[in-house]
N, C-alpha and C positions, 0 to 999 in steps of 0.2 A: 606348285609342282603337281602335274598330274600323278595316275596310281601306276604308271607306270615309268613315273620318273626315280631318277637312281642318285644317289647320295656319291658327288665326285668330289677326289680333291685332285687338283689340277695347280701342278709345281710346274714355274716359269711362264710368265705374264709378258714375252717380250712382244717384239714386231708380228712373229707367227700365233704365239700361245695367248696375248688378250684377243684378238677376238675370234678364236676359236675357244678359248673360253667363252667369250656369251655367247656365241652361237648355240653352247650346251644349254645354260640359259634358257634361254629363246625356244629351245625344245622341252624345256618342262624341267631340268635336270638339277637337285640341289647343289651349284657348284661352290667349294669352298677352294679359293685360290692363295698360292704364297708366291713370292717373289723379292728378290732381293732389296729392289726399290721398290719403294712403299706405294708411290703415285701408280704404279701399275695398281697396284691390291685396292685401292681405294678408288679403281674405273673400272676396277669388275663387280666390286659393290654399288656404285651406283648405277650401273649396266643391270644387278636386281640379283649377284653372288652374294657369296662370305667369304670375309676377310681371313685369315688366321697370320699369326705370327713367328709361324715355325712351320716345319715339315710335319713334325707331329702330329699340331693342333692340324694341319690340311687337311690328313689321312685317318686321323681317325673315326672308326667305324665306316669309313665308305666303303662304296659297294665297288668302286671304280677307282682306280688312278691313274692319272695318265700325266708324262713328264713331257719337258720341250723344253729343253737347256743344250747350251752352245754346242760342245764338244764330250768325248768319253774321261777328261778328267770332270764332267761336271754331273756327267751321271754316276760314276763312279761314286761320288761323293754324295750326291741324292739317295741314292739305291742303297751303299752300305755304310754310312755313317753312323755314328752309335743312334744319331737321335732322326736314320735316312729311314726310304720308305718300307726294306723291308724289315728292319723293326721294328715300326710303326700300325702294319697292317695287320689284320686278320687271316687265318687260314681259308682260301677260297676265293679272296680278292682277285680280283681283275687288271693285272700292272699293265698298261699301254704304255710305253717310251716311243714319243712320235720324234725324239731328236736323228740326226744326221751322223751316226757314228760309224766304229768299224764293224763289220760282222763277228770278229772273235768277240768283241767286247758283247754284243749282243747274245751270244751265247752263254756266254758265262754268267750275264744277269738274270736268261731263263734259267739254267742249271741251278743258281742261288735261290731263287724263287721256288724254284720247284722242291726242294728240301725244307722250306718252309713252308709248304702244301698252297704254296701260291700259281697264279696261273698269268703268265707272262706270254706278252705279245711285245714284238717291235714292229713299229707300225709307220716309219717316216714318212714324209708327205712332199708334193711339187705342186708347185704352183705360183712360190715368194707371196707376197703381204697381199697383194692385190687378190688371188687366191684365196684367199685367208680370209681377206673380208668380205670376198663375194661368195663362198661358202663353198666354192667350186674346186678344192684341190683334190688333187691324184694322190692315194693311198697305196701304198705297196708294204703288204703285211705279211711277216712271219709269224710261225708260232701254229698250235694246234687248228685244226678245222674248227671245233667244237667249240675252242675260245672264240677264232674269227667270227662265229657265228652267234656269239652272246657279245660280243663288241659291235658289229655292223650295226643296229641304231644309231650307236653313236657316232659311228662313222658316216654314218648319213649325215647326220646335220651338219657335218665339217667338210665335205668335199661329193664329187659329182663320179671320179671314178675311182672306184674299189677293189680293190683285184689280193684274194691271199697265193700269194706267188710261191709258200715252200713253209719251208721249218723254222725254225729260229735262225736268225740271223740271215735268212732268204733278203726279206723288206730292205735291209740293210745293202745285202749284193747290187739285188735292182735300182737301190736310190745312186750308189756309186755308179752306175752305170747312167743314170741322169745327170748327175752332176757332168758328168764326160760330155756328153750327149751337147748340154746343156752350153758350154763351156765355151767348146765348137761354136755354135752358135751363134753367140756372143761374138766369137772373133771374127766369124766370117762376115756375120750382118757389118760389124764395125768395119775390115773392111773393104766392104761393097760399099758402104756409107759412104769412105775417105775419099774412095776412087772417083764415086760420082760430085762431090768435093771441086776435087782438084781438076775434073774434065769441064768446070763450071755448066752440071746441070742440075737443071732442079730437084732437090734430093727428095723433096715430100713427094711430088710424082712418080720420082723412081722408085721408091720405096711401095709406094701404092701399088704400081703395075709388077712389080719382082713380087708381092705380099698377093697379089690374084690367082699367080703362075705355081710352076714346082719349087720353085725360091722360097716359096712363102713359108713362113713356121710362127709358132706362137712366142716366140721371142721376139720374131722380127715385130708380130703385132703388138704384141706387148710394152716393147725395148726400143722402137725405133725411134717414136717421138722423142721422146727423154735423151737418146743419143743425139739427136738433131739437136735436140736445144741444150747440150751438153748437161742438163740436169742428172746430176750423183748421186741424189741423196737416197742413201739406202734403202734399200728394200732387203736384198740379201748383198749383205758387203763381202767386199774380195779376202778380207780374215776368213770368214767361215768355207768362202769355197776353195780358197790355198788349204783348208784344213779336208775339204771333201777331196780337193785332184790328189792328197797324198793317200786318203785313203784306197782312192782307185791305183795308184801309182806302186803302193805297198801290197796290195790286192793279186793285181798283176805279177809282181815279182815271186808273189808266193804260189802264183799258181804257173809257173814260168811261161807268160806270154807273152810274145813281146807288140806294144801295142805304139808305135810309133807316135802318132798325133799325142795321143792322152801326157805320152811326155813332154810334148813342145807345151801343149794347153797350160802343164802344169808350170813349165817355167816363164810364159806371159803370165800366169796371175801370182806367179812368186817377183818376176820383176815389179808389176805395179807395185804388189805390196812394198818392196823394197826402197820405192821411192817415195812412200810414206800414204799410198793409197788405201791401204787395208781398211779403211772407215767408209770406203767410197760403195755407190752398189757396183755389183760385178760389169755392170753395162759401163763404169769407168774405162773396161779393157782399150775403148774409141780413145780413153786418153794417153794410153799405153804406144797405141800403136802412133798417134802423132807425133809421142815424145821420138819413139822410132823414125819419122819422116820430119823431122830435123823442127818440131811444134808447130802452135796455129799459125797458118798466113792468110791473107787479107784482111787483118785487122782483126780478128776474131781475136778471143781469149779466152785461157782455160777456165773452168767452170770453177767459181770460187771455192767449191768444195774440192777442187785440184790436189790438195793435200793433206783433207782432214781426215782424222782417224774416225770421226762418225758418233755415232753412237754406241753406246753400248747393251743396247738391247738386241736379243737373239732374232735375226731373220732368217727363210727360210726358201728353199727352190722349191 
């Protein structure tokens, strides 16, 4: 550890949070990691972290903590549980929650923090796993200037763009406005995919020459391969983003706007889920919409992952 490396405990080791844990690592930073399953905590120790086996033992004494777990019952239960982080920590800490939840919820864990002389940022993140491990994802953070700007090292080494967008619970606004964003995307590329498909043209050239033009977007580059060769397997599964379109969908309702698409979006990723796709990544949506065009023809077949629930480790957009 360099002398200007910081003493983190870093709660939830999944698809997003192992290695942006070592990435902290990797910059000098004492990380001390917990996670429900153990094989995560024991590939951040030998990545060159600490292990602990509570929230507790994570958080004590750091100078830093930063969370990345599924949804707001999991932060809830991180955050104020008798043995969560903010009884755990000291007056002065540094709380970063990089998870994907609602803005009220993000409010009320600064407000809790801040009566225990803590200093609370939410800070969710885009980019899913491939992001994550190329160090390269999009940061969108609320919370004070003053924090953002004793957090930014560490935000360095986790992603490429930075932005403190507002107050508390801002970071959180902005990511529901990605996941929308995002969502879209997904359905349109998939399909553009089906069409060219069915018109029998070659799809990796189409995909290439639409990915040069105004078509083009970093899903498509991202997402298109993997839809082409119907490959599922998680990165961010359609569980977690049926849990982002409601936050945008609830969002909406309470700031009365009405946002036409963000509700179709949400009920394609609530159908896949309902046919037992929730495990799949969200680039399943391609399988959603075939099941809609009556499934595969010419012999194709759905991607064995067609109806598994996935993993259970947190991934992220």
């Amino acid at each position: 550890m360099t002398g200007t490396g910081k003493k983190i405990g870093f709660i939830g080791l999944g698809i997003m949070g192992a290695p942006m844990a070592a990435h902290l690592v990797e910059a000098g930073h004492e990380v001390t990691g917990y996670n429900l399953e153990r094989e995560a905590v024991d590939r951040l120790i030998a990545a060159g972290g600490k292990g602990a086996e509570g929230i507790t033992e994570a958080v004590r004494d750091a100078d830093v903590v930063i969370t990345m777990v599924p949804a707001d019952p999991h932060v809830e239960q991180v955050m104020y549980g008798r043995d969560g982080v903010l009884a755990g920590v000291e007056p002065g800490t540094l709380v970063i929650d990089m998870s994907s939840i609602k803005p009220s919820t993000s409010i009320a864990v600064a407000e809790a923090g801040a009566e225990r002389g803590l200093r609370v940022l939410d800070a969710p993140v885009s980019g899913g796993e491939a992001g994550a491990i190329e160090a390269v994802l999009s940061i969108m953070v609320g919370g004070e200037a003053a924090d953002f700007a004793a957090a930014l090292p560490l935000f360095e080494a986790l992603g490429k763009t930075i932005v403190h967008v507002g107050p508390h619970g801002a970071g959180q606004t902005v990511k529901a406005a990605n996941q929308l964003v995002v969502a879209g995307n997904i359905q349109l590329v998939a399909e553009a995919l089906l069409f060219l498909e069915r018109a029998g043209v070659d799809t990796e050239a189409g995909l290439e020459v639409l990915g040069g033009g105004l078509a083009g977007s970093t899903v498509m580059a991202r997402k298109g391969r993997v839809m082409r060769e119907r490959d599922f397997k998680p990165g961010f599964r359609i569980d977690l983003h049926h849990k982002d379109m409601g936050i945008v969908t609830e969002a909406a309702r309470e700031l009365d706007l009405v946002l036409p698409f963000a509700g179709l979006a949400a009920q394609l990723v609530a159908s896949l889920r309902a046919q037992g796709g929730g495990g799949l990544d969200h680039s399943g949506l391609l399988l959603g919409l075939e099941r809609l065009n009556g499934g595969p023809r010419n012999g194709s077949q759905e991607s064995s992952q067609g109806t598994s629930q996935g993993t259970s480790q947190q991934g992220d957009n």
